[in-house]
Structure formats: structure tokens, C-alpha cells
C-alpha positions in Angstrom: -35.4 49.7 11.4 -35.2 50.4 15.3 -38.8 50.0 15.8 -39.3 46.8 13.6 -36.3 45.6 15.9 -38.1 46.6 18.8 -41.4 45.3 18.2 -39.8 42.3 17.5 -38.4 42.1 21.0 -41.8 42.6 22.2 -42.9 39.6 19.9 -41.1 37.5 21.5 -41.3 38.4 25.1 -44.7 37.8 25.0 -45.1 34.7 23.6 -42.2 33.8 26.6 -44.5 34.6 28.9 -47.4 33.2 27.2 -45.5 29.8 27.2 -44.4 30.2 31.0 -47.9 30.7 31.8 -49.1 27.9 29.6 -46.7 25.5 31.7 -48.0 26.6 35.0 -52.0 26.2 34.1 -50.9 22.7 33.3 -50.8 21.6 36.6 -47.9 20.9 39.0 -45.0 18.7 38.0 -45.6 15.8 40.1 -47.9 12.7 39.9 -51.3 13.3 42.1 -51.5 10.4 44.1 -54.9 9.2 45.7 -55.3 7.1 48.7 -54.7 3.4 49.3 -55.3 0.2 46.4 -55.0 -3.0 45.9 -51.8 -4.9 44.5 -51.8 -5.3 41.0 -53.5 -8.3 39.5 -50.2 -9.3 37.6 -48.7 -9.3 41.2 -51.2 -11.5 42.4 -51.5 -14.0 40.1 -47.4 -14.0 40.0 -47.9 -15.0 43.8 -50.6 -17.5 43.5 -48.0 -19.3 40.7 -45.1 -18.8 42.7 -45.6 -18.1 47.0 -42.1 -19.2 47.6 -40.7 -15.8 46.2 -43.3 -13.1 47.5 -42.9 -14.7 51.0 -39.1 -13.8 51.1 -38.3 -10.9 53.6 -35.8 -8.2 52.7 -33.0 -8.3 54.4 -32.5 -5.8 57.2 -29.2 -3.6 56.5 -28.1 -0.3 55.3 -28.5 0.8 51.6 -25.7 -0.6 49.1 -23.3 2.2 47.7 -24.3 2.0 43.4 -20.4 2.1 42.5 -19.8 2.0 38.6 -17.7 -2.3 39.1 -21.7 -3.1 41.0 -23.5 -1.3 38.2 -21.5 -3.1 35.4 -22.4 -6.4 37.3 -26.2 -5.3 37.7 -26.4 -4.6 34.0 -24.1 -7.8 32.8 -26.8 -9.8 34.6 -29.7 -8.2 33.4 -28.1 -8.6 29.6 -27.7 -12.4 30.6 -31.4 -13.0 31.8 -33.0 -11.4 29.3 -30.9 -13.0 26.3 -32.1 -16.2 27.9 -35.8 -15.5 28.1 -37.4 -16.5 25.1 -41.0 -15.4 24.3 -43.8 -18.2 24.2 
């Protein structure tokens, strides 16, 4: 009974480790970037349609604190817009 426990143990310690390594050889966590593109082509034609809003500047300032009363307003309005847009 001990060693059917035991190799059990070993069992599964080793297919731990096998799974740890598995997750390593898979690469690192983050997205590879790669050097400079162009805009996207959605982007584009958006601003050939419509200059007035991709000429607007962001305003300078600091970062807005995301408080739970701004969050319920972000997400209210987002609820509002897209119950409005209707599909073509």
C-alpha cells in the first residue's frame, strides 16, 4: 500500500513539472511587438469620413481618478449609446 501511495506521489510530481516546463517552452507571457506600422485602415477611412473628430487634441492635464459614481456614469453612457445604435 505504501509504495503504490508513493509511486503515486511520484506520478504526479512529474507530470507537475512536465506541465511547468510545457508553460515555459511556450514562450514568454507578453505580446512580441515589432517595430513601427501604419494606422489601421478602419482608422483611416473613419478620418477621411469624419476629419473634424481625429483633428481634436487631448487636453493637457493630469489623469482622472476612476472612482466607482465616474465608473457608473462611464458605463450608464456607454448602455445609452449602444441601445441607440441600430445595425444597417
Amino acid at each position: 500500500m505504501k509504495r503504490t501511495r508513493g509511486k503515486l506521489l511520484l506520478v504526479a510530481m512529474a507530470m507537475q513539472l512536465s506541465a511547468w516546463g510545457s508553460a515555459y517552452a511556450a514562450g514568454p507571457a507578453y505580446m512580441h511587438t515589432g517595430g513601427r506600422t501604419t494606422q489601421p485602415v478602419g482608422h483611416y477611412e473613419f478620418c477621411q469620413r469624419m476629419p473634424g473628430e481625429c483633428n481634436e487634441k487631448t487636453p493637457k492635464g493630469e489623469p482622472v481618478d476612476l472612482t466607482r459614481k465616474l465608473w457608473a456614469s462611464i458605463v450608464s453612457i456607454n448602455n445609452s449609446v449602444n441601445t441607440r445604435v441600430k445595425p444597417r
